[in-house]
PyMOL Python script that loads the backbone (N, CA, C, O; Angstrom):
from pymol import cmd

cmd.read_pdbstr("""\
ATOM      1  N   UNK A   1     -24.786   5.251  19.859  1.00  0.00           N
ATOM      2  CA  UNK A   1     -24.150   4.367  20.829  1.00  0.00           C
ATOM      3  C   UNK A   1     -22.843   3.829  20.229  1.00  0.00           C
ATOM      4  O   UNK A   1     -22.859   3.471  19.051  1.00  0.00           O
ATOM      5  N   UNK A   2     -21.899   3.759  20.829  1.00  0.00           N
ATOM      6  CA  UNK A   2     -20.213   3.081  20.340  1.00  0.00           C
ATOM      7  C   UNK A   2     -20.396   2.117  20.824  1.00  0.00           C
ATOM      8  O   UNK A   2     -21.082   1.797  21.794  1.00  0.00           O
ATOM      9  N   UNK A   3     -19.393   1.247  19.747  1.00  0.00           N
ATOM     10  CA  UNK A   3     -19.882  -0.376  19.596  1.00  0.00           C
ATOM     11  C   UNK A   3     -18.602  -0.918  20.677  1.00  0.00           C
ATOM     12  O   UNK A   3     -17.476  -0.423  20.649  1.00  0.00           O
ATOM     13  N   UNK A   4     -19.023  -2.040  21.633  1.00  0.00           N
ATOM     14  CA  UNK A   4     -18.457  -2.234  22.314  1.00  0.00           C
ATOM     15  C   UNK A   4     -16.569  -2.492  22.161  1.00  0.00           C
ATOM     16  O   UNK A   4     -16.372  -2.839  20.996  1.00  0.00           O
ATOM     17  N   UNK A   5     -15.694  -2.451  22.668  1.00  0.00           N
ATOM     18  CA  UNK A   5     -14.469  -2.467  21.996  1.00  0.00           C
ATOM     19  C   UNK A   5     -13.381  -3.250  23.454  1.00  0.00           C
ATOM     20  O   UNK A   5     -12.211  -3.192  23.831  1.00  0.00           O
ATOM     21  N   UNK A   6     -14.526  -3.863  23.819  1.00  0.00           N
ATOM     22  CA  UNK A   6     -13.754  -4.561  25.407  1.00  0.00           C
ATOM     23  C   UNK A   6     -12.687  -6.036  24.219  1.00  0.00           C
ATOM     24  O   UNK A   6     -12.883  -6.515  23.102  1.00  0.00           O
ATOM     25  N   UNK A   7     -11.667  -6.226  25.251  1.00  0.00           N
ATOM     26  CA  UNK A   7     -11.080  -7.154  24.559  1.00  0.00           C
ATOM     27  C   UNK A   7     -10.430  -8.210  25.969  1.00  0.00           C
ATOM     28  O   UNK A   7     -10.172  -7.773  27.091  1.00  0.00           O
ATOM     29  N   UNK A   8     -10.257  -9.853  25.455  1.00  0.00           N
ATOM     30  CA  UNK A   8     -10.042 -10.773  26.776  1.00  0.00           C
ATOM     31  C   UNK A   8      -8.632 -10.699  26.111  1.00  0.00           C
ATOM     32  O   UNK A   8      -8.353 -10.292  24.983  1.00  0.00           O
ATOM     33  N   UNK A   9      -7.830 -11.178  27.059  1.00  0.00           N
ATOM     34  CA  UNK A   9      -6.419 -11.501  26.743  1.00  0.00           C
ATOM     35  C   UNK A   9      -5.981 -13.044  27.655  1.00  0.00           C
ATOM     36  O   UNK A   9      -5.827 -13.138  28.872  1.00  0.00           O
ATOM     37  N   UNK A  10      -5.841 -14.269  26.499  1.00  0.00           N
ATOM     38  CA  UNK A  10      -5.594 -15.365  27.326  1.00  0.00           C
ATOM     39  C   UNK A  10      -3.799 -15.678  27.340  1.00  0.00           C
ATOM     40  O   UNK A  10      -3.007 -15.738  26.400  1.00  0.00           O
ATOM     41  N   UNK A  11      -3.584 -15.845  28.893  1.00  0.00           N
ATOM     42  CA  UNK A  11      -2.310 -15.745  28.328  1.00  0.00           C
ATOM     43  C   UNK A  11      -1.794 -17.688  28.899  1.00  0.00           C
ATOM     44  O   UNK A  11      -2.153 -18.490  29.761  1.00  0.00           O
ATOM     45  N   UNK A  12      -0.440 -17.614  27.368  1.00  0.00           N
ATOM     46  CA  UNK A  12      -0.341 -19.168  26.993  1.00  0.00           C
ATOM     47  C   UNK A  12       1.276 -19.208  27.310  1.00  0.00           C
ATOM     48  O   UNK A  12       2.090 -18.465  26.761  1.00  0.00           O
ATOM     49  N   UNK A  13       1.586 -20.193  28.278  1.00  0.00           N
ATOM     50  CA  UNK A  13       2.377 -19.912  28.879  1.00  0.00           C
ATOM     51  C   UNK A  13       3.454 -21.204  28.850  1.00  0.00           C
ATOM     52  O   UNK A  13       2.681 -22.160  28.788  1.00  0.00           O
ATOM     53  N   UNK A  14       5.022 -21.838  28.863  1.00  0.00           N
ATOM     54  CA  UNK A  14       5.635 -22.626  28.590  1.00  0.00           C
ATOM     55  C   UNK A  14       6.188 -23.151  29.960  1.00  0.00           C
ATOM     56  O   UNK A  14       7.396 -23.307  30.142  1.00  0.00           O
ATOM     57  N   UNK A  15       5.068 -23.464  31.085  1.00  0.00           N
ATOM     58  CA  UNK A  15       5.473 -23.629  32.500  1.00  0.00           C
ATOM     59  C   UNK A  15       6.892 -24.573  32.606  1.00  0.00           C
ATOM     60  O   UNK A  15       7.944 -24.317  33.191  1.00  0.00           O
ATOM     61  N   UNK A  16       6.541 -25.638  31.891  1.00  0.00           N
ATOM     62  CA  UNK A  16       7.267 -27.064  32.251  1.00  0.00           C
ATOM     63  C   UNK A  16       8.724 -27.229  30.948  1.00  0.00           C
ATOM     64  O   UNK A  16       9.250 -28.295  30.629  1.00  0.00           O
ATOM     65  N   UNK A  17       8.982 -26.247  30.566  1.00  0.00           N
ATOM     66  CA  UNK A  17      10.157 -26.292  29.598  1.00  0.00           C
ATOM     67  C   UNK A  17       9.545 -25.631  27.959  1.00  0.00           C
ATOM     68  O   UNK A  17       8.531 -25.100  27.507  1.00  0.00           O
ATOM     69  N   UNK A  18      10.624 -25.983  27.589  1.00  0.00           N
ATOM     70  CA  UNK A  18      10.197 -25.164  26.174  1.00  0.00           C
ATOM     71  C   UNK A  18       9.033 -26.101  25.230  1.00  0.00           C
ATOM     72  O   UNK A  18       8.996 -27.309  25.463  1.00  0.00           O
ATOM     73  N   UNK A  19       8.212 -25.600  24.306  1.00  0.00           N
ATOM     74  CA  UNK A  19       6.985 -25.764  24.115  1.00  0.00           C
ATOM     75  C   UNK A  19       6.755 -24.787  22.543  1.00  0.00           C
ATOM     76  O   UNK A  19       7.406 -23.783  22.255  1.00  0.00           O
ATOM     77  N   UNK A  20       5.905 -25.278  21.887  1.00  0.00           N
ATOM     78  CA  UNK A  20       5.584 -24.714  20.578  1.00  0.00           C
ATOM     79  C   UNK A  20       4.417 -24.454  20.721  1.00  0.00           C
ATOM     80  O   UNK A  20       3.775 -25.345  21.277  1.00  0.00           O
ATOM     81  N   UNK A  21       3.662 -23.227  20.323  1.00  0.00           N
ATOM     82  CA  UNK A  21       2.676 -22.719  20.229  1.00  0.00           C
ATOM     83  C   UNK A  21       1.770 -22.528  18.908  1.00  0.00           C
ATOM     84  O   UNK A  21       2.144 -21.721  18.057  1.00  0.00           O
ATOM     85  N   UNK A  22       0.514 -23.306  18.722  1.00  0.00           N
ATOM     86  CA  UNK A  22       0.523 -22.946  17.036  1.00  0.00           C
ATOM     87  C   UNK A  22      -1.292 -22.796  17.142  1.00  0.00           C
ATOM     88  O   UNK A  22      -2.211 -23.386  17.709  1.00  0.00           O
ATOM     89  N   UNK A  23      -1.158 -21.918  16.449  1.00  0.00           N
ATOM     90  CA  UNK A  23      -2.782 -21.106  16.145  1.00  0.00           C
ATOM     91  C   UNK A  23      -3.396 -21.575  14.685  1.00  0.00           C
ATOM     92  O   UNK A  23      -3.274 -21.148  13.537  1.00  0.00           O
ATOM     93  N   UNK A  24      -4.228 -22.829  15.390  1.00  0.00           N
ATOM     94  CA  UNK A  24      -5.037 -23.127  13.859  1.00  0.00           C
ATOM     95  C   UNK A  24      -6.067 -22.471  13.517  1.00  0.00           C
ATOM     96  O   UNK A  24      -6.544 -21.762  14.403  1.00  0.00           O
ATOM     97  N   UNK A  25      -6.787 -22.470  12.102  1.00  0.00           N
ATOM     98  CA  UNK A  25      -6.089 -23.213  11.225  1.00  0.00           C
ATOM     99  C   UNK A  25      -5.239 -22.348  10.408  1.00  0.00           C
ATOM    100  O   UNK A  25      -5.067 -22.581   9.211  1.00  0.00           O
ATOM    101  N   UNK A  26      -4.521 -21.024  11.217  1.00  0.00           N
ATOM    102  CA  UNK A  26      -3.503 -20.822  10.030  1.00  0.00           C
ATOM    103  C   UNK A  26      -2.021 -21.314  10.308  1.00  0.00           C
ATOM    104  O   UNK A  26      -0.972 -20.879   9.834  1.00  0.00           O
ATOM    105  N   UNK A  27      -2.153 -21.953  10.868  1.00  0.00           N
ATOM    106  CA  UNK A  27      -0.386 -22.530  11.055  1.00  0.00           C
ATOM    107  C   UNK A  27       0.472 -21.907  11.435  1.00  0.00           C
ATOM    108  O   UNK A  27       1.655 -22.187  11.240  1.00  0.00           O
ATOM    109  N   UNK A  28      -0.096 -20.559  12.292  1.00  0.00           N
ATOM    110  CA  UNK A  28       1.341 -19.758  12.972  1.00  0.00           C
ATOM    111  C   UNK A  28       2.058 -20.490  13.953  1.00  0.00           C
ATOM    112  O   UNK A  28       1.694 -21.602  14.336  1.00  0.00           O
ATOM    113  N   UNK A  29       2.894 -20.002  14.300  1.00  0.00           N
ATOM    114  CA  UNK A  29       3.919 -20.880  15.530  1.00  0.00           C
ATOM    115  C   UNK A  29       4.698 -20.136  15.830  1.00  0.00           C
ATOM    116  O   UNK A  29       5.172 -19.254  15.115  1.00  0.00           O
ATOM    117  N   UNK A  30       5.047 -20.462  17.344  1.00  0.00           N
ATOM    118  CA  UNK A  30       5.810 -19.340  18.224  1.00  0.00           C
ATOM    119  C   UNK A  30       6.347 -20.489  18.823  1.00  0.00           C
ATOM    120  O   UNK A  30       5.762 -21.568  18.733  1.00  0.00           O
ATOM    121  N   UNK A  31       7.785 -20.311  19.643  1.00  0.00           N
ATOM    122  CA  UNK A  31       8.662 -21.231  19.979  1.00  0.00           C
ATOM    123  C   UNK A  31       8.747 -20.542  21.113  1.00  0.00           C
ATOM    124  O   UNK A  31       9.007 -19.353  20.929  1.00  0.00           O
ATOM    125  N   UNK A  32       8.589 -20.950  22.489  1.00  0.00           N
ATOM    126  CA  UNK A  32       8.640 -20.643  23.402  1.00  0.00           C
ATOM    127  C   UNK A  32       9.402 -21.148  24.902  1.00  0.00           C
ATOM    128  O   UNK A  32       8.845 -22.019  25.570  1.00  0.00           O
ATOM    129  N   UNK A  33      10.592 -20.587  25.325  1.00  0.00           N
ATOM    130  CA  UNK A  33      11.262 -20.999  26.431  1.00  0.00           C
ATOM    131  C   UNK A  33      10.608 -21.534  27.487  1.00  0.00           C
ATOM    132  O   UNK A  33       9.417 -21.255  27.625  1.00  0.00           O
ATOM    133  N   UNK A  34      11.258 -22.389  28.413  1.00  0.00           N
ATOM    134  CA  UNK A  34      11.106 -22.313  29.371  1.00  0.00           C
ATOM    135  C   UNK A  34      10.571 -21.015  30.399  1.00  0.00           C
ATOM    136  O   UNK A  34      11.348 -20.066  30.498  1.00  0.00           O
ATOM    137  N   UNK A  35       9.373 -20.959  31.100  1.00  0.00           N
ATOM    138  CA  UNK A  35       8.478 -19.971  31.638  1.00  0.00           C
ATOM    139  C   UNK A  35       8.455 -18.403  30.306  1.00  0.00           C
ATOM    140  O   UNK A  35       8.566 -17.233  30.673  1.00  0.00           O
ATOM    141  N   UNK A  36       8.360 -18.654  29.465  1.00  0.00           N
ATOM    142  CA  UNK A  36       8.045 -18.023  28.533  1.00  0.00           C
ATOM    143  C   UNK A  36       6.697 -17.636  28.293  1.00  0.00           C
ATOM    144  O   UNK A  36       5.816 -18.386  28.713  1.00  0.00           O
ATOM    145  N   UNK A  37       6.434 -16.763  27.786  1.00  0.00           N
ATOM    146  CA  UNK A  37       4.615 -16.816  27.562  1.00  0.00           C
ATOM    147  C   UNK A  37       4.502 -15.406  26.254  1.00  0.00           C
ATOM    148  O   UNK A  37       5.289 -14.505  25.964  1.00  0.00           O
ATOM    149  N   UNK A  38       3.077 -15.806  25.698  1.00  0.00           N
ATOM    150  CA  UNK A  38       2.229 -14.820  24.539  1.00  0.00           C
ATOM    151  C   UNK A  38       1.299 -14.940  25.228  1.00  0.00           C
ATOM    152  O   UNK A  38       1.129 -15.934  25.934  1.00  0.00           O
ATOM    153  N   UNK A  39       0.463 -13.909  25.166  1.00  0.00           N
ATOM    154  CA  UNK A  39      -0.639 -13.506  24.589  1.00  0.00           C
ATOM    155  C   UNK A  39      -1.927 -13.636  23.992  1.00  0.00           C
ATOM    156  O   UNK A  39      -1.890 -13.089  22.890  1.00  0.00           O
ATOM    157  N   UNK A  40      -2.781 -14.004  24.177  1.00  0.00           N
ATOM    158  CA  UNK A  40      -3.569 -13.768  22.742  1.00  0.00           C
ATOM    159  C   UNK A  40      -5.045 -12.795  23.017  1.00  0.00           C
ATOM    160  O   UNK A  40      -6.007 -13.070  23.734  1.00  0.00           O
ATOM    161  N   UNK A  41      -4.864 -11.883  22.374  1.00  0.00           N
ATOM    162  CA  UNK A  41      -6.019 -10.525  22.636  1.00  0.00           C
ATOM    163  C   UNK A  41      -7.381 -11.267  21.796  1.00  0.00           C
ATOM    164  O   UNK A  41      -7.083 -11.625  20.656  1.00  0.00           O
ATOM    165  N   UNK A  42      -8.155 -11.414  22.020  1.00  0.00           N
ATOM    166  CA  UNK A  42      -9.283 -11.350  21.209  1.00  0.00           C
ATOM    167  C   UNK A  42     -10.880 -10.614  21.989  1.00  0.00           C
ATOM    168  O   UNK A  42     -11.025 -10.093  23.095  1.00  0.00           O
ATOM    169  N   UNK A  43     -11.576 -10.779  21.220  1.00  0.00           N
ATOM    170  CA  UNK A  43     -13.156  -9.936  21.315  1.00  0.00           C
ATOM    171  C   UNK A  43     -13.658 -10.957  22.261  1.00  0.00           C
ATOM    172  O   UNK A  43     -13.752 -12.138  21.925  1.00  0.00           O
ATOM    173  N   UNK A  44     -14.027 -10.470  23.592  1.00  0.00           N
ATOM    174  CA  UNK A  44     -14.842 -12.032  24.892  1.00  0.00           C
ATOM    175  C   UNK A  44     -15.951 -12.556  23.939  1.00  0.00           C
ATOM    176  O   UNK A  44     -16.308 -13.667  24.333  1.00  0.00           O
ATOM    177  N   UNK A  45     -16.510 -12.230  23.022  1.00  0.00           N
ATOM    178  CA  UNK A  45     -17.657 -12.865  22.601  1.00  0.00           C
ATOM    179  C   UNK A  45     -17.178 -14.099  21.883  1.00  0.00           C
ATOM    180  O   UNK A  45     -18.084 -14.924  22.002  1.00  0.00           O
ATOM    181  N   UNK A  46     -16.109 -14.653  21.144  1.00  0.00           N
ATOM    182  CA  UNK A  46     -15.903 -15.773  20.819  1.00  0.00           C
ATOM    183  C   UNK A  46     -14.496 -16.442  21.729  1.00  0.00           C
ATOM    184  O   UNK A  46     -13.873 -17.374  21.221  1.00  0.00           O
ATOM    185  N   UNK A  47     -14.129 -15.948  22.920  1.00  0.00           N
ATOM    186  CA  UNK A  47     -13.640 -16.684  23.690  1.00  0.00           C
ATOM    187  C   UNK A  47     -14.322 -18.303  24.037  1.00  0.00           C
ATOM    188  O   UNK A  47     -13.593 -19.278  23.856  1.00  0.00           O
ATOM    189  N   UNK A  48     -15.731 -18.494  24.533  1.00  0.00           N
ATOM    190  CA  UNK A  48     -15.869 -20.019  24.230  1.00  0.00           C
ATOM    191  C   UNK A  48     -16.098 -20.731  23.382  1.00  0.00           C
ATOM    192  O   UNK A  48     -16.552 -21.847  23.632  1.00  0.00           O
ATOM    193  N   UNK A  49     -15.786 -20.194  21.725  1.00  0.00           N
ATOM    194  CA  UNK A  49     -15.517 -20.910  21.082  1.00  0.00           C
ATOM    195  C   UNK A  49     -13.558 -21.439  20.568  1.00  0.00           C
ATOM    196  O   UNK A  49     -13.227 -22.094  19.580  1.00  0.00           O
ATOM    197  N   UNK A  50     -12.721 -20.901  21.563  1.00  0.00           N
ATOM    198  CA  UNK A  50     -11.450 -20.930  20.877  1.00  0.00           C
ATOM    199  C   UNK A  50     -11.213 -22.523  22.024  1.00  0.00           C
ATOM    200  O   UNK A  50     -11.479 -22.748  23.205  1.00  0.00           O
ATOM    201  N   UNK A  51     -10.529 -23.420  20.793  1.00  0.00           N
ATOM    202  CA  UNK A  51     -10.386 -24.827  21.601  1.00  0.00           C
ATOM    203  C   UNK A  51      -9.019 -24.535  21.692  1.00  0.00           C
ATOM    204  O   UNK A  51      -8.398 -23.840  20.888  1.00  0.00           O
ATOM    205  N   UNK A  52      -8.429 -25.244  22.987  1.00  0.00           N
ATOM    206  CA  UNK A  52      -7.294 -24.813  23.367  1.00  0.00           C
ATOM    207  C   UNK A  52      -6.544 -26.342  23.743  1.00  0.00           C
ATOM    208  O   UNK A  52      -7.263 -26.890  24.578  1.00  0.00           O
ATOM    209  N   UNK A  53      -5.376 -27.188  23.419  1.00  0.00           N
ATOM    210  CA  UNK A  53      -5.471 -28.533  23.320  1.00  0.00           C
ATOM    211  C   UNK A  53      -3.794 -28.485  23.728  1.00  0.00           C
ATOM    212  O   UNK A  53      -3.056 -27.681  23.157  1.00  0.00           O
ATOM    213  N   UNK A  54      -3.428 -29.154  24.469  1.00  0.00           N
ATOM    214  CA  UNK A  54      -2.200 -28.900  25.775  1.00  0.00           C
ATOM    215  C   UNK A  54      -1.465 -30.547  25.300  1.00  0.00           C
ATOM    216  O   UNK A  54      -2.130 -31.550  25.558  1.00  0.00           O
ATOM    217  N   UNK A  55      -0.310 -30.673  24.723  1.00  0.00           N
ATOM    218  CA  UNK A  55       0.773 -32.015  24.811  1.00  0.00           C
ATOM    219  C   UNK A  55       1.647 -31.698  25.413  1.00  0.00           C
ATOM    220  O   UNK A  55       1.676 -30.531  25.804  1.00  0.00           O
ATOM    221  N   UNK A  56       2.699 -32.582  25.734  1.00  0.00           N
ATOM    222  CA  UNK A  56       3.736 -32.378  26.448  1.00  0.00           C
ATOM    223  C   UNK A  56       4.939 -31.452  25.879  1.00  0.00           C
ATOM    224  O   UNK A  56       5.793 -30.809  26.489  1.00  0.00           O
ATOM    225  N   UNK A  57       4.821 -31.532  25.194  1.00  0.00           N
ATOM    226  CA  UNK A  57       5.888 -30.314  24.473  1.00  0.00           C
ATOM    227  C   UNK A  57       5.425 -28.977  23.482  1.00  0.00           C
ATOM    228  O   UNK A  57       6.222 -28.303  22.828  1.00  0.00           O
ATOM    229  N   UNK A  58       3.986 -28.775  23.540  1.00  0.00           N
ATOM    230  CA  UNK A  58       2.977 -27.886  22.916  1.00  0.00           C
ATOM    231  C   UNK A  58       1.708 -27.830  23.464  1.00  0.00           C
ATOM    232  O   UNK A  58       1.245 -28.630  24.277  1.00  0.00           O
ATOM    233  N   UNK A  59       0.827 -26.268  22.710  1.00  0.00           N
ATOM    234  CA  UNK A  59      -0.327 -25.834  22.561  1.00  0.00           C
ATOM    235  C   UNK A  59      -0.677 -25.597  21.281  1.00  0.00           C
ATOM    236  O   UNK A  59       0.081 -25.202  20.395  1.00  0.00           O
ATOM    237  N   UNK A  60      -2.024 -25.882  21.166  1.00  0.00           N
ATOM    238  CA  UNK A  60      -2.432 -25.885  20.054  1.00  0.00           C
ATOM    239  C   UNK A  60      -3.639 -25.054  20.435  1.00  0.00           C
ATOM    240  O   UNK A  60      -4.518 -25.185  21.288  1.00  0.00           O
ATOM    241  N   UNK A  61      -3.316 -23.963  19.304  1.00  0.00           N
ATOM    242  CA  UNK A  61      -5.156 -23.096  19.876  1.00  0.00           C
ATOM    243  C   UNK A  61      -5.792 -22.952  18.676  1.00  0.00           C
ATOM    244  O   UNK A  61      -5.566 -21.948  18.001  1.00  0.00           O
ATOM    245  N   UNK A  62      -6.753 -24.016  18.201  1.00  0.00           N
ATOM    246  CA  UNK A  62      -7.633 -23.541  17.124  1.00  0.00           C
ATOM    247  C   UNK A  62      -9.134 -22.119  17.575  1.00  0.00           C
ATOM    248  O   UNK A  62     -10.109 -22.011  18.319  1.00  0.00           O
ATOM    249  N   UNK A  63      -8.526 -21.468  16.713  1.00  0.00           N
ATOM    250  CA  UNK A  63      -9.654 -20.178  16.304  1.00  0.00           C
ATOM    251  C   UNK A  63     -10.637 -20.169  15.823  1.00  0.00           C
ATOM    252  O   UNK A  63     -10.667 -20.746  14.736  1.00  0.00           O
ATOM    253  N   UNK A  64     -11.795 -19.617  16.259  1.00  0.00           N
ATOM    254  CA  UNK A  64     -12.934 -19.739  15.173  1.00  0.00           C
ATOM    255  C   UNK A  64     -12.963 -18.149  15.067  1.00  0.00           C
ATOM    256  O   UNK A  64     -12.473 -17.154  15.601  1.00  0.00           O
ATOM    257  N   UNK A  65     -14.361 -18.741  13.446  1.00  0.00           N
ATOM    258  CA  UNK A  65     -14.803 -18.004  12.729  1.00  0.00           C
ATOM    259  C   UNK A  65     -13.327 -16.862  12.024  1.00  0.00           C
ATOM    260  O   UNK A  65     -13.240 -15.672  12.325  1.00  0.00           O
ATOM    261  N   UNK A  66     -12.394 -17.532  11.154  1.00  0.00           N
ATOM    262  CA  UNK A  66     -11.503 -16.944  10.426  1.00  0.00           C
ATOM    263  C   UNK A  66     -12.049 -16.036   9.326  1.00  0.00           C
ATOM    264  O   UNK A  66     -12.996 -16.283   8.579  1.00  0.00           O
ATOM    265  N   UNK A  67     -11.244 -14.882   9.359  1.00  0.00           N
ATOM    266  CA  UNK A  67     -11.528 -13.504   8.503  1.00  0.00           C
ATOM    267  C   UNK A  67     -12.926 -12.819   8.977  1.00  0.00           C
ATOM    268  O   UNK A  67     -13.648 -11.980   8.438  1.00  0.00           O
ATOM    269  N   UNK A  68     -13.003 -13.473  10.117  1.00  0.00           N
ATOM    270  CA  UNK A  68     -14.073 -12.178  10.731  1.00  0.00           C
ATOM    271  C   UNK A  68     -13.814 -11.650  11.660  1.00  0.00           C
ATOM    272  O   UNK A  68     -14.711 -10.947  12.126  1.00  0.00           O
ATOM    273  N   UNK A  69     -12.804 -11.691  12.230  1.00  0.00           N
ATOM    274  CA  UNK A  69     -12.429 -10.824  13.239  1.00  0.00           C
ATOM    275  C   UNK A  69     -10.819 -11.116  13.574  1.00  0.00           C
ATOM    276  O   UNK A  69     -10.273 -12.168  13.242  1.00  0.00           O
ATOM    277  N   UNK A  70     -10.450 -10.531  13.955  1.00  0.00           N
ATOM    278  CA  UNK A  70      -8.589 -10.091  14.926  1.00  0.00           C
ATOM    279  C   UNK A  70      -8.392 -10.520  15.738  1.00  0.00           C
ATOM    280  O   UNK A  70      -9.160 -10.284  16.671  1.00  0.00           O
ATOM    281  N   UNK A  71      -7.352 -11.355  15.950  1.00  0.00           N
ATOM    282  CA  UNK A  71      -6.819 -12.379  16.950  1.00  0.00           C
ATOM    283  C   UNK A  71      -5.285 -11.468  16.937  1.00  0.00           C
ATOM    284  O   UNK A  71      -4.401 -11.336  16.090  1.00  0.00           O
ATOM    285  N   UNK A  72      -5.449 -11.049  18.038  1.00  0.00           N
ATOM    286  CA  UNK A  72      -3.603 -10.281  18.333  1.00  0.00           C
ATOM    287  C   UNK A  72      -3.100 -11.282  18.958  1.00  0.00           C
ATOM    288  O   UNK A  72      -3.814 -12.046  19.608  1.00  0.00           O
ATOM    289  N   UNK A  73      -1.889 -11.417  18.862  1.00  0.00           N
ATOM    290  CA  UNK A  73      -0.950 -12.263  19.963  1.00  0.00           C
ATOM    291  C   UNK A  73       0.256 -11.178  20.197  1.00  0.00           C
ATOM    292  O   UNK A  73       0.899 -10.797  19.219  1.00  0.00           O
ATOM    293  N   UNK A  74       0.509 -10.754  21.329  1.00  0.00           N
ATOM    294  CA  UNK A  74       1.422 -10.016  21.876  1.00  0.00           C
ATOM    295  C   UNK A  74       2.463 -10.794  22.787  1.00  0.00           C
ATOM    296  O   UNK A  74       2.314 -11.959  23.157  1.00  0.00           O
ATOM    297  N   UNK A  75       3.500 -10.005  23.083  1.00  0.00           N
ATOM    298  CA  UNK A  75       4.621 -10.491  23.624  1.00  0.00           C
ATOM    299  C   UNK A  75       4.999 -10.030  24.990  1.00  0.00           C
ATOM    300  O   UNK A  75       4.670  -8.851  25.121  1.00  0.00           O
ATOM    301  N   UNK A  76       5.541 -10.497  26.008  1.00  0.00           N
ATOM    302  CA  UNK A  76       5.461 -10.474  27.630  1.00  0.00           C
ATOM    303  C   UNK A  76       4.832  -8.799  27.990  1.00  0.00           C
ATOM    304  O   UNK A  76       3.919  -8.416  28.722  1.00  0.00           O
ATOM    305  N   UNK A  77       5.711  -8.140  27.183  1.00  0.00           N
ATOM    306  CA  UNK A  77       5.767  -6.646  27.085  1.00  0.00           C
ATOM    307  C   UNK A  77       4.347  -6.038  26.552  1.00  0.00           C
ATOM    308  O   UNK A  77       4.285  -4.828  26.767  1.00  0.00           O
ATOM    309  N   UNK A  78       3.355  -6.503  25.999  1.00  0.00           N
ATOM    310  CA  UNK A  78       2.291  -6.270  25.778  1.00  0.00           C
ATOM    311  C   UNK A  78       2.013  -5.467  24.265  1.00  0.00           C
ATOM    312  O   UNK A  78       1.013  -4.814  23.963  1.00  0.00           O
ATOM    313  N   UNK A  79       3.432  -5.781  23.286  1.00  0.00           N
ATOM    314  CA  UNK A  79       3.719  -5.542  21.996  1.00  0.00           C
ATOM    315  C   UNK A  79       3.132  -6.679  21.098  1.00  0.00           C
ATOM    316  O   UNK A  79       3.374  -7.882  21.196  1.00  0.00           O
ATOM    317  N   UNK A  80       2.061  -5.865  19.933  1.00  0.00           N
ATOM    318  CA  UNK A  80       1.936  -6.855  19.094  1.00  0.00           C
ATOM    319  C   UNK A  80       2.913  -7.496  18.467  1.00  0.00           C
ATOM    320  O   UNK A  80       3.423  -6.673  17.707  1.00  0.00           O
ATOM    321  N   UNK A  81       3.522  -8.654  18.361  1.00  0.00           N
ATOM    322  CA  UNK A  81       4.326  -9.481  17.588  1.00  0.00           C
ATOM    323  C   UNK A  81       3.379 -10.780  16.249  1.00  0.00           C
ATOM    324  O   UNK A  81       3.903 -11.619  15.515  1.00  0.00           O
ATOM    325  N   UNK A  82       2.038 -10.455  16.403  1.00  0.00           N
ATOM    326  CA  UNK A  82       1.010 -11.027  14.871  1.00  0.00           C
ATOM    327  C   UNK A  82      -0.397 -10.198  15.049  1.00  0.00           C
ATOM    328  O   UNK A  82      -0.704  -9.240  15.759  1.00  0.00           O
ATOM    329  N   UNK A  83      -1.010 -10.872  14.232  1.00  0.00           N
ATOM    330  CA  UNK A  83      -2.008 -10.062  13.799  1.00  0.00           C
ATOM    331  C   UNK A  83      -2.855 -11.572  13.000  1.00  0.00           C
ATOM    332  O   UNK A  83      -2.488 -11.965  11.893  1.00  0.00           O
ATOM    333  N   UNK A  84      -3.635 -12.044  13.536  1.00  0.00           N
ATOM    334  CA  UNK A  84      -4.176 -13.259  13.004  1.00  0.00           C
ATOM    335  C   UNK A  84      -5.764 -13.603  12.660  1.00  0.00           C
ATOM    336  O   UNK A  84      -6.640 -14.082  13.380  1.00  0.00           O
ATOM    337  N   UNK A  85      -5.793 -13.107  11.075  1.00  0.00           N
ATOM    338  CA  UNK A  85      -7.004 -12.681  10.497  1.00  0.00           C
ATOM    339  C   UNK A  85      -7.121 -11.218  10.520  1.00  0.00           C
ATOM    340  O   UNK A  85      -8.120 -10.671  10.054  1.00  0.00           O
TER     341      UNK A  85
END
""", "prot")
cmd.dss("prot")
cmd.show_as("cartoon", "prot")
cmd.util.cbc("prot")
cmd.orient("prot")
């Protein structure tokens, strides 16, 4: 049997003006325009664990379970631009 290989893609988006994007706990950051947006590919099985925390001028997306699995973040175009864990 092949091991499942489905993947969710949440996408994080800079509706209301420009906005900083940062993926804890490794401290990446993406700077993002006005209606700008990433990405983020991961495995649906730890989608309800990723906390996702919204200020007025940022997102903050802490990740779980680091170095066990691949967090892609891609760009409008659907190009990896990280690789996180």
């Amino acid at each position: 049997m092949e091991p499942d290989r489905s993947v969710m893609k949440m996408k994080l988006a800079a509706a209301d003006g420009p906005a900083r994007v940062t993926f804890e706990p490794g401290g990446v950051v993406f700077t993002l325009g006005a209606d700008e947006f990433i990405t983020l590919q991961l495995d649906p099985r730890l989608a309800p664990s990723v906390e996702i925390n919204i200020w007025s001028n940022g997102i903050s997306v802490w990740l779980p379970y680091p170095g066990e699995s691949d967090y892609i973040v891609l760009d409008p175009s659907d190009r990896e631009v990280a690789r996180l864990w």
